[in-house]
C-alpha positions as CSV (number, residue, x, y, z in Angstrom):
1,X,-65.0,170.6,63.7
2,X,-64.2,166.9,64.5
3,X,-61.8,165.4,66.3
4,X,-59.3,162.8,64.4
5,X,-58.2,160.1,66.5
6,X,-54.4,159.8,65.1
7,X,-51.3,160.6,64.3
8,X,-51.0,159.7,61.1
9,X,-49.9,162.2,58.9
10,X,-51.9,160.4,55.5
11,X,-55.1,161.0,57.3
12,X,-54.3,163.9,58.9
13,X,-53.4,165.0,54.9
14,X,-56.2,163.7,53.5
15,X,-58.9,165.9,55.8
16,X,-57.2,168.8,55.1
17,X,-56.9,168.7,51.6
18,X,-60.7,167.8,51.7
19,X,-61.4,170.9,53.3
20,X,-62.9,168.6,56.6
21,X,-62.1,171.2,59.6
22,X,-60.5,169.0,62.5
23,X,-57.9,169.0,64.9
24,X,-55.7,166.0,65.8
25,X,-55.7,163.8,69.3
26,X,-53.9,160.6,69.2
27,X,-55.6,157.8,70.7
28,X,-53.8,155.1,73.5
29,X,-55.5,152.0,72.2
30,X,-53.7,148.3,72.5
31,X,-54.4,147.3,69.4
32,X,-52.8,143.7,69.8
33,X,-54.9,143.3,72.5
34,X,-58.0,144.4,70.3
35,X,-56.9,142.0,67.5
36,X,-56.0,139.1,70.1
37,X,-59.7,139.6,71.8
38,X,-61.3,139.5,67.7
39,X,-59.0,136.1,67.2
40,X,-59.2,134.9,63.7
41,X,-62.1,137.5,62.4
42,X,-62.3,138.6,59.0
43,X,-59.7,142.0,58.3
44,X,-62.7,143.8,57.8
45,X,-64.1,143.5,61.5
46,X,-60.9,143.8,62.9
47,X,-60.0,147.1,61.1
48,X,-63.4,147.8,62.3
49,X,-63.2,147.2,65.6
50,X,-59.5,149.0,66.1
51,X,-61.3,152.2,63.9
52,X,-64.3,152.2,66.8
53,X,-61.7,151.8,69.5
54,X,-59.7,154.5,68.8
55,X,-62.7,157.0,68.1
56,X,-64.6,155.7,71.6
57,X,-60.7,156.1,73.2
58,X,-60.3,160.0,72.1
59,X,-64.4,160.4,72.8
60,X,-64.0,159.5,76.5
61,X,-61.2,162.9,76.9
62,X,-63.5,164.9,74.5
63,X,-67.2,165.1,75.9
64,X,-69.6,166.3,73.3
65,X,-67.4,166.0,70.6
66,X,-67.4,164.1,67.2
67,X,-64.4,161.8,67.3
68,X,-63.0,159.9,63.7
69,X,-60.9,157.1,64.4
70,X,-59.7,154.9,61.9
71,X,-57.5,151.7,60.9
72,X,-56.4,149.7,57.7
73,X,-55.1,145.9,57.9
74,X,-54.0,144.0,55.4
75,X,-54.4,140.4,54.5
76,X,-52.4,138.3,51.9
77,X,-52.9,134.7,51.5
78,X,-55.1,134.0,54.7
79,X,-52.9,135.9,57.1
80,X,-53.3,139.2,58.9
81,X,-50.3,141.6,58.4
82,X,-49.0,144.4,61.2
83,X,-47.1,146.9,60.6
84,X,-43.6,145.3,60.3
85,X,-41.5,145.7,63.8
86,X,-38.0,145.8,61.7
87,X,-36.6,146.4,59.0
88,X,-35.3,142.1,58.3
89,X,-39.9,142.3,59.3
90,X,-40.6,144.3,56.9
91,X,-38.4,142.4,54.1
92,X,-39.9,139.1,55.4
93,X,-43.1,140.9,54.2
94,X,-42.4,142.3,51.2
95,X,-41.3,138.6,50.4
96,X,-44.3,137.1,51.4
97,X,-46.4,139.1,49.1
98,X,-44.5,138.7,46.0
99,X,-46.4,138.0,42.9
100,X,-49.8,137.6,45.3
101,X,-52.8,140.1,45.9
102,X,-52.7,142.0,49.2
103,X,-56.3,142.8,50.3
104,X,-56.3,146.2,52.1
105,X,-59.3,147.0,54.5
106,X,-59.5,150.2,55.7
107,X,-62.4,151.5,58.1
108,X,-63.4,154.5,59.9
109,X,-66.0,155.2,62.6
110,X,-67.5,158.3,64.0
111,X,-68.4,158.5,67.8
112,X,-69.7,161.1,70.4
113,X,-69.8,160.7,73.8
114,X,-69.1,156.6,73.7
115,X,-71.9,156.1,70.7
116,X,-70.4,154.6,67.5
117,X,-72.8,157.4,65.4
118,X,-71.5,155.7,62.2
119,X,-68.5,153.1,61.1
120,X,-68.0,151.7,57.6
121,X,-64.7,149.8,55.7
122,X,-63.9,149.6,52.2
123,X,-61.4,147.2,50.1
124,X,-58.6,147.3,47.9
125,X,-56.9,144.5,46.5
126,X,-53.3,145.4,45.4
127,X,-51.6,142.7,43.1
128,X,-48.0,142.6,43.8
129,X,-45.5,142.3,41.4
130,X,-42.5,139.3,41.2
131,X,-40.3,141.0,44.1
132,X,-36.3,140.3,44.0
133,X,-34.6,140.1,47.1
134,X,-32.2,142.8,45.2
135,X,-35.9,144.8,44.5
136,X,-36.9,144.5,48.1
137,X,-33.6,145.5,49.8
138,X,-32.9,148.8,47.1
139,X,-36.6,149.6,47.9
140,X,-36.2,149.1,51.6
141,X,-32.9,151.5,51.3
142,X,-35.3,153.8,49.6
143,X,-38.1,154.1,52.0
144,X,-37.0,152.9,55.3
145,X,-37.7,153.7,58.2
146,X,-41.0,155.4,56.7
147,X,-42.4,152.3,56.0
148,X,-42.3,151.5,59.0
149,X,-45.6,153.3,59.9
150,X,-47.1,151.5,57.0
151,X,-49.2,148.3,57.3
152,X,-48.5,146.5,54.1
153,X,-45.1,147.9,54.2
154,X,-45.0,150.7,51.2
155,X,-46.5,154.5,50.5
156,X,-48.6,154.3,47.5
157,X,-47.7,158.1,47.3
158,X,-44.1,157.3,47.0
159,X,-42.3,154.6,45.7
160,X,-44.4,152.1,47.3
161,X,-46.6,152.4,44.0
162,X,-43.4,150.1,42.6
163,X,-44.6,147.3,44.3
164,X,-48.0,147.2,42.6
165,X,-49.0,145.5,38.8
166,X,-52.6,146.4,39.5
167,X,-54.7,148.3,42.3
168,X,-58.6,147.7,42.7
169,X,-60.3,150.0,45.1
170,X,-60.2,153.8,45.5
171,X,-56.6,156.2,46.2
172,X,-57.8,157.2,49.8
173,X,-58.9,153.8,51.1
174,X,-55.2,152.4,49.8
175,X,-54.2,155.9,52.0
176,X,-55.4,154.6,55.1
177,X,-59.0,155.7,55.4
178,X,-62.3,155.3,53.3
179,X,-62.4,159.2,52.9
180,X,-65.5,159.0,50.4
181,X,-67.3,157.1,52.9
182,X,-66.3,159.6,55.7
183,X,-67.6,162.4,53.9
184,X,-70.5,161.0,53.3
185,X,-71.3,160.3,56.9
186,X,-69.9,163.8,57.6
187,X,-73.2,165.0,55.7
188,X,-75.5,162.6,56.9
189,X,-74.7,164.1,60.5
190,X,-74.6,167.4,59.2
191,X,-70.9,168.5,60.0
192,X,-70.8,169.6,56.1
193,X,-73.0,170.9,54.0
194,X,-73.7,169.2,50.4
């Protein structure tokens, strides 16, 4: 069994319809503070970075056991993107990615006892359609405050998927967490079998 450094319910979702036994811990990590100390590095070191913090967070309550953290960022046209803090945020964002290609980075990282064991990101771009203000604010009507949670501001299991032309990159990294690449690892340490 591992231990899953979050509360989100997508990733909590994801392991257990993968059949990956774990229990849940949230981790207490500043992540502005992780992202202000990484300044202007690439997404995929910063999702890096907050997906090793979390893990080494919930490792440091839960000697000898194998700890998953995990983070997605996105970027769209040279900026980093937080989840929004409103909802008038989160429509500023939507408008900001209209009709451009929002590059999603999700990573993962595996840690026992303070070691980073393994951590790995993957990439989806996600081409955004021509957004109305009408669009964004029946969509926001729709899905807030659940969005909320949501860097990138949509649930590609929900209507979120509206939002999209065209997605490059696999389901469960646009989910929050390079699950293929997890499972992997999951083998290669030998928590399951092949």
């Amino acid at each position: 069994m591992i231990v899953l450094a979050s509360q989100s319910a997508s990733r909590r979702a994801m392991l257990e319809a993968a059949g990956v036994p774990f229990r849940a811990q949230p981790a207490h990590v500043d992540e502005r503070a992780v992202e202000a100390a990484l300044g202007d590095a690439p997404a995929p070191q910063v999702a890096l970075a907050l997906a090793r913090a979390k893990a080494e967070a919930v490792s440091r309550e839960t000697p000898g056991e194998l700890v998953l953290g995990s983070d997605s960022l996105v970027s769209c046209g040279g900026r980093r993107f937080d989840k929004p803090a409103s909802r008038d945020d989160a429509a500023a964002h939507l408008r900001f990615f209209s009709g451009k290609v929002l590059e999603l980075h999700s990573a993962a990282a595996l840690v026992r006892d303070g070691e980073v064991l393994w951590a790995e990101a993957a990439r989806a771009d996600l081409h955004v359609a021509e957004l109305s203000d009408a669009f964004i604010e029946s969509y926001l009507d729709a899905e807030w405050p659940e969005v909320a949670a949501c860097v990138g501001v949509f649930r590609i299991e929900a209507r979120g998927v509206q939002l999209f032309e065209r997605i490059e990159g696999d389901y469960f990294t646009i989910l929050g967490m390079p699950l293929l690449l997890v499972q992997a690892a999951l083998r290669n340490l030998g928590v399951m079998g092949q």
